[in-house]
C-alpha positions in Angstrom: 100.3 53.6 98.2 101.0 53.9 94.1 100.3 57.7 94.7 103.1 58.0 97.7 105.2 56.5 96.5 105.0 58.7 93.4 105.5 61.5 95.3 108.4 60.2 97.1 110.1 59.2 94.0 109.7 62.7 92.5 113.3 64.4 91.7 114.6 67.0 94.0 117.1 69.8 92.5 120.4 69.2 92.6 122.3 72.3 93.8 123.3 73.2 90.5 119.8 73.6 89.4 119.3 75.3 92.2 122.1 77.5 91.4 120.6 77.9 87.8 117.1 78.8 89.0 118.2 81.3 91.4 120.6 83.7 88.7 117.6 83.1 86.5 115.5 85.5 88.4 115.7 89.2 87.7 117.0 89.9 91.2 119.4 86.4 91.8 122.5 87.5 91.4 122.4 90.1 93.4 120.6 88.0 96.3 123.2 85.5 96.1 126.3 88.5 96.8 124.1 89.9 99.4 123.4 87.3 101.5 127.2 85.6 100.5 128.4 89.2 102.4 125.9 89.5 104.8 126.7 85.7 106.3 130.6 87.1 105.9 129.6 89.9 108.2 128.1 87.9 110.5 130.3 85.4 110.7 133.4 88.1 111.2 131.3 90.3 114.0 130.5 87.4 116.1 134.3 86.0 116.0 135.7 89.2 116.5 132.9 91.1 118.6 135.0 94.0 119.6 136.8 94.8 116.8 134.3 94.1 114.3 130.9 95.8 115.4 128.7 94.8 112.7 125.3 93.5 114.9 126.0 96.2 118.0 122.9 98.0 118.2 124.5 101.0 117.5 125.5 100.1 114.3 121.6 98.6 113.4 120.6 102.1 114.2 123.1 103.8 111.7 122.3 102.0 109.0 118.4 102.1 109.3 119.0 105.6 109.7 121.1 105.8 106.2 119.5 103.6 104.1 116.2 105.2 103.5 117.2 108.5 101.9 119.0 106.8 99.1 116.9 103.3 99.1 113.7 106.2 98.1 115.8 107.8 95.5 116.7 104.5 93.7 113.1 103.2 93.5 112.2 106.6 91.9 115.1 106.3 89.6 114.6 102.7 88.9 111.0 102.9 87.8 112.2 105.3 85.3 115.2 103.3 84.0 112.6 100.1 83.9 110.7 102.5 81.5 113.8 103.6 79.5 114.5 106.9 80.5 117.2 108.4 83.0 117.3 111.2 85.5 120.3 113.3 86.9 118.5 115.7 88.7 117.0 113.8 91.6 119.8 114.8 94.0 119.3 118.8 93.3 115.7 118.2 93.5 116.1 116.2 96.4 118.0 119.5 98.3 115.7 122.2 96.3 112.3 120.4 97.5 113.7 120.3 101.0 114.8 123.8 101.2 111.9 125.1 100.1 110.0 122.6 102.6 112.2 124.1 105.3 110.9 127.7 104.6 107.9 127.0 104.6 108.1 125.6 107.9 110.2 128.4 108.8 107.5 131.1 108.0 104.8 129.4 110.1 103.4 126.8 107.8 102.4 123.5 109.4 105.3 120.7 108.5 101.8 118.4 107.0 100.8 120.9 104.7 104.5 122.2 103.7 105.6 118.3 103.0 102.6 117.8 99.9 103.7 121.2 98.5 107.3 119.7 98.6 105.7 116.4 96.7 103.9 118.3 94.3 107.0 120.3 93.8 108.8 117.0 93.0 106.4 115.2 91.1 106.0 118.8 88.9 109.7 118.8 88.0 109.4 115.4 87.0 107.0 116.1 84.6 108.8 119.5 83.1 111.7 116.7 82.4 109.6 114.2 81.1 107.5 116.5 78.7 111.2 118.5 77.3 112.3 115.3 76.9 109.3 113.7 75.2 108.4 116.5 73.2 111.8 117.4 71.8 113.0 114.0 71.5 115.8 114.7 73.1 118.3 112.2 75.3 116.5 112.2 79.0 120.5 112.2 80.2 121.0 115.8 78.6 117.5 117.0 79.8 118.0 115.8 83.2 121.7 117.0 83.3 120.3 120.4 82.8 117.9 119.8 85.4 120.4 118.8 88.1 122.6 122.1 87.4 119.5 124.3 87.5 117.8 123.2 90.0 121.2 123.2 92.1 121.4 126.4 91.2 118.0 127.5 92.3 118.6 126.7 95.4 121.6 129.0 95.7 119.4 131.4 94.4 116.5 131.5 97.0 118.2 130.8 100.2 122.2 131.3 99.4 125.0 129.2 100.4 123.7 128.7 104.0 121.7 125.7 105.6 118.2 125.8 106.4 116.6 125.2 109.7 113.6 122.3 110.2 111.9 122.7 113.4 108.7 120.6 112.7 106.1 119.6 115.2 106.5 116.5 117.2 103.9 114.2 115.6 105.9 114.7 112.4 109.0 114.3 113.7 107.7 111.2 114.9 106.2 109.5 111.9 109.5 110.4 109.9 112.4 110.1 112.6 111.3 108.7 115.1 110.9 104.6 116.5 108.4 101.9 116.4 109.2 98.4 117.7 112.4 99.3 117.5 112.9 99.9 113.7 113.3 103.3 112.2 110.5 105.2 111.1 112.4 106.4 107.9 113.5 102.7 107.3 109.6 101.7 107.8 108.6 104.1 104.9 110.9 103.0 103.0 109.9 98.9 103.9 106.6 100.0 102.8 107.2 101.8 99.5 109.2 99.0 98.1 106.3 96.7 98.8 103.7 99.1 97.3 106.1 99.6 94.2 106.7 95.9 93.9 102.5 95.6 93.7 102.7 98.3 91.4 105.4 97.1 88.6 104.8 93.4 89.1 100.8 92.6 90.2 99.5 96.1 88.5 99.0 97.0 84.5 100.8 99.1 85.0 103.7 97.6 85.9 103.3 95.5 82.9 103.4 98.8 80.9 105.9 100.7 82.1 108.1 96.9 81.2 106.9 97.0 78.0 107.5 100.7 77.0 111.1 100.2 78.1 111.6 97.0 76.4 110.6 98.0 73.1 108.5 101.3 72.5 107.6 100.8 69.2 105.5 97.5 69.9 104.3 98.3 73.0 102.6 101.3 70.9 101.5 98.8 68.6 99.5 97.1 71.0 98.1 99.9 72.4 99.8 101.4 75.4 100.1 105.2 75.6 104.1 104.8 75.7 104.4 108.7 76.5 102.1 109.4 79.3 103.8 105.7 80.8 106.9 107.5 80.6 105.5 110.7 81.8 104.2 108.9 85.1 107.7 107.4 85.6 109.3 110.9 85.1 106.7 112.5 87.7 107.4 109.4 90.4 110.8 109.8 90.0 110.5 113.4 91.3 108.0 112.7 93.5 110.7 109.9 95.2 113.3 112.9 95.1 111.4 114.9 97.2 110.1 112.2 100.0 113.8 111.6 100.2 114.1 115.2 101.0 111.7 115.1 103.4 113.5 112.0 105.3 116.3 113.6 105.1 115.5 117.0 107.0 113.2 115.5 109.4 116.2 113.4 110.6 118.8 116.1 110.2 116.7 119.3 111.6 118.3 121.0 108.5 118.7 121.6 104.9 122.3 121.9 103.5 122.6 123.6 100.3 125.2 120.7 98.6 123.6 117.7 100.3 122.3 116.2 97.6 125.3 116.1 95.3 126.5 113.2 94.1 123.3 111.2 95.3 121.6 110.6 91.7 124.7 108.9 90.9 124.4 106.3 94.1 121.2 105.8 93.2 121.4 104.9 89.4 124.3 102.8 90.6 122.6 101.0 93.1 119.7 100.3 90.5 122.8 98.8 88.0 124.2 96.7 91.0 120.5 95.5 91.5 120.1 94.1 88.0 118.3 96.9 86.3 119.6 97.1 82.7 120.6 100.2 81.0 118.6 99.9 78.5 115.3 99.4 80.1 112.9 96.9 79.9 114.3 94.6 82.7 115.0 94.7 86.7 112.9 94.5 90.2 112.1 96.6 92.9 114.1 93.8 95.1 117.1 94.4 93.4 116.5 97.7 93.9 116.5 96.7 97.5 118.9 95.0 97.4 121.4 96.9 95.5 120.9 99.9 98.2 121.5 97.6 100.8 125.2 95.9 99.6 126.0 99.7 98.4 125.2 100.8 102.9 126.6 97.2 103.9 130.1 97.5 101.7 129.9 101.0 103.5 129.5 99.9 106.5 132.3 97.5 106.9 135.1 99.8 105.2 134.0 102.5 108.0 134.5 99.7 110.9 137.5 98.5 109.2 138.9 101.9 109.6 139.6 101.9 105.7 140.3 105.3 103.9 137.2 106.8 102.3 138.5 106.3 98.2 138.3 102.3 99.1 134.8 102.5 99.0 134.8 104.3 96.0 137.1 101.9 93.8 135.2 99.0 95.1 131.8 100.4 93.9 133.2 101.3 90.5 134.3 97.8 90.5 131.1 96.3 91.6 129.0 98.9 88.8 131.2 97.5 86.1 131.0 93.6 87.4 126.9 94.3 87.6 126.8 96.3 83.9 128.7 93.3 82.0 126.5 90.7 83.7 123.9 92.8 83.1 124.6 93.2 79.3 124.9 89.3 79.0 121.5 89.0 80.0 120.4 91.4 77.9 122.2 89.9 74.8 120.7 86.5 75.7 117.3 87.9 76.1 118.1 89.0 72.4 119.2 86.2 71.3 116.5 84.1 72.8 
C-alpha cells in the first residue's frame, strides 16, 4: 500500500515544465510551430471545406509528391552543416546528375544501372568539394559557390539549353513514382532515409563524430577522431543526397530541365535553419530537418489555396529563416555560456 501510494503521490509536470522540456530538445521549437499550424490547417479546412482544401486528397497527393525532392536535399545538406561545413552546389548537381542520368537512359542504358552512375557522380563531386576545401583551407561557401556555377554550367555544356527526356522502364518508374498503400513512393524514400539518417547521426559513432567535428574541431582531434575524412563523408553524402533528389525528380517529371535546380540549395539550407540546425555546426536533428521541410511545403501550401501572390511566400520564409537563426544563436550562446 506504502509503495502505491508513493507512486500516486509522485509529481506530474505542470504545463510549464512541459513547455520547458519540449524547447529543450534540439528539434522542439520547431515541433511546437509545426503542429501549432498544422492543427490551424485543420481546423480551417474542415470549417471551410470548399474553400479551404487542405485534407482533399488531391491536395495529400501534391504535397507527398513535392516534398521529397527538397526533404532529400536538406538531409544531405544538414549532415554537412551538423559537421561544420556548407554546400551551394547541391541544386546544379542535383540537375547535372539528372541530365546525365537522362542520357544515359536515352542511349539505351537500363534506368538501374544509369541511377548508381548518377550516385557515384554525386557522391564524387562531393568529395572534389570536400578535398579543395580541406586541403586549401579554404571557406566550404566559396568552394561550393564555384561548384554550383560550374556545374550549372556543365550542364549547358553537354546537352544545351533544352530539357532532357526520361523514359525508364516500368518497375522503376514504380519504385520511384509510383503508389503503395496509398502513400507516394518518392515520399516513402524519403520516410525511410530520415529514419536511416536519424540511426546514423544519433545511435551510430558516427553520428557522434560528425557532432563533435562540428562542434569544436580542434578537441574532437584531440581525442582522436579523424576530423577530415568525417568531413569528407559529409561532403560525399551531401552529393550523394543531390543526386537521389535528381533521380526523384526525373522519374516523377519524365524529364530533365536544364534550370530546375536553381535556387534549391537555398530551400534546403533554409529549411535545415528553420529546423534548428545552427550555423555554426555542432548542433541540430534529422527531425528538424523533417520538420523544417515540411512547414517550408505546408506554408506553401496554404498561400497557393489562399490564392496569395507568389512573393508572400517568399517574405514569410525570410521572416521565418531570421526568427529560426536568432533563436538559433541564443542557443548557441547559452550552450557557450553553460
Amino acid at each position: 500500500m506504502t509503495e502505491l501510494t508513493n507512486v500516486r503521490a509522485a509529481p506530474r509536470r505542470s504545463a510549464a515544465e512541459w513547455l520547458y522540456h519540449i524547447l529543450s530538445m534540439p528539434a522542439g521549437a520547431i515541433l511546437l510551430v509545426f503542429l501549432v499550424v498544422q492543427l490551424a490547417c485543420i481546423i480551417a479546412g474542415l470549417l471551410f471545406p470548399d474553400s479551404f482544401r487542405y485534407l482533399s486528397p488531391q491536395n495529400m497527393g501534391i504535397m507527398m509528391r513535392s516534398v521529397p525532392v527538397l526533404g532529400c536535399l536538406a538531409l544531405g545538406a544538414g549532415i554537412l552543416m551538423v559537421a561544420g561545413e556548407f554546400d551551394l552546389s547541391i541544386g546544379s548537381v542535383y540537375t547535372f546528375t539528372a541530365v546525365i542520368m537522362a542520357i544515359l537512359v536515352g542511349n539505351g542504358i537500363d534506368a538501374f544501372i544509369a541511377a548508381p552512375i548518377g550516385l557515384l557522380i554525386g557522391a564524387a563531386i562531393g568529395l572534389i568539394n570536400g578535398a579543395l576545401t580541406l586541403r586549401f583551407n579554404l571557406p566550404s561557401f566559396i568552394v561550393t559557390l564555384g561548384g554550383l556555377l560550374f556545374w550549372r554550367g556543365a550542364v549547358l555544356l553537354i546537352n544545351g539549353a533544352v530539357q532532357v527526356r526520361f523514359d525508364p522502364n516500368p518497375m522503376f518508374n514504380a519504385m520511384f513514382s509510383g503508389t503503395v498503400l496509398g502513400l507516394n513512393a518518392a515520399f516513402i524514400w524519403f520516410l525511410l532515409l530520415c529514419g536511416l539518417f536519424h540511426l546514423l547521426l544519433h545511435r551510430h559513432r558516427f553520428g557522434n563524430h560528425v557532432f563533435a567535428t562540428g562542434g569544436n574541431r580542434s578537441a574532437a582531434t584531440a581525442i582522436g577522431v579523424n576530423t577530415a575524412r568525417i568531413k569528407l563523408t559529409a561532403f560525399a553524402i551531401a552529393g550523394t543526397m543531390a543526386a537521389f533528389a535528381g533521380i526523384l525528380a526525373t522519374t516523377r517529371v519524365g524529364s530533365v530541365q536544364p534550370g530546375q535546380g536553381t535556387g534549391l540549395e537555398l530551400q534546403a539550407i533554409a529549411a535545415c535553419v528553420i529546423g534548428g540546425l545552427s550555423l555554426r555546426g555542432g548542433r541540430g536533428s534529422i527531425l528538424g530537418i523533417f520538420l523544417g521541410v515540411m512547414l517550408i511545403f505546408t506554408i506553401t501550401d496554404v498561400l497557393l489555396l489562399m490564392r496569395a501572390p507568389g512573393f508572400y511566400l517568399d517574405m514569410f520564409i525570410a521572416t521565418l529563416i531570421v526568427v529560426a537563426s536568432i533563436f538559433n544563436h541564443g542557443l548557441d550562446r547559452r550552450g557557450d555560456a553553460s
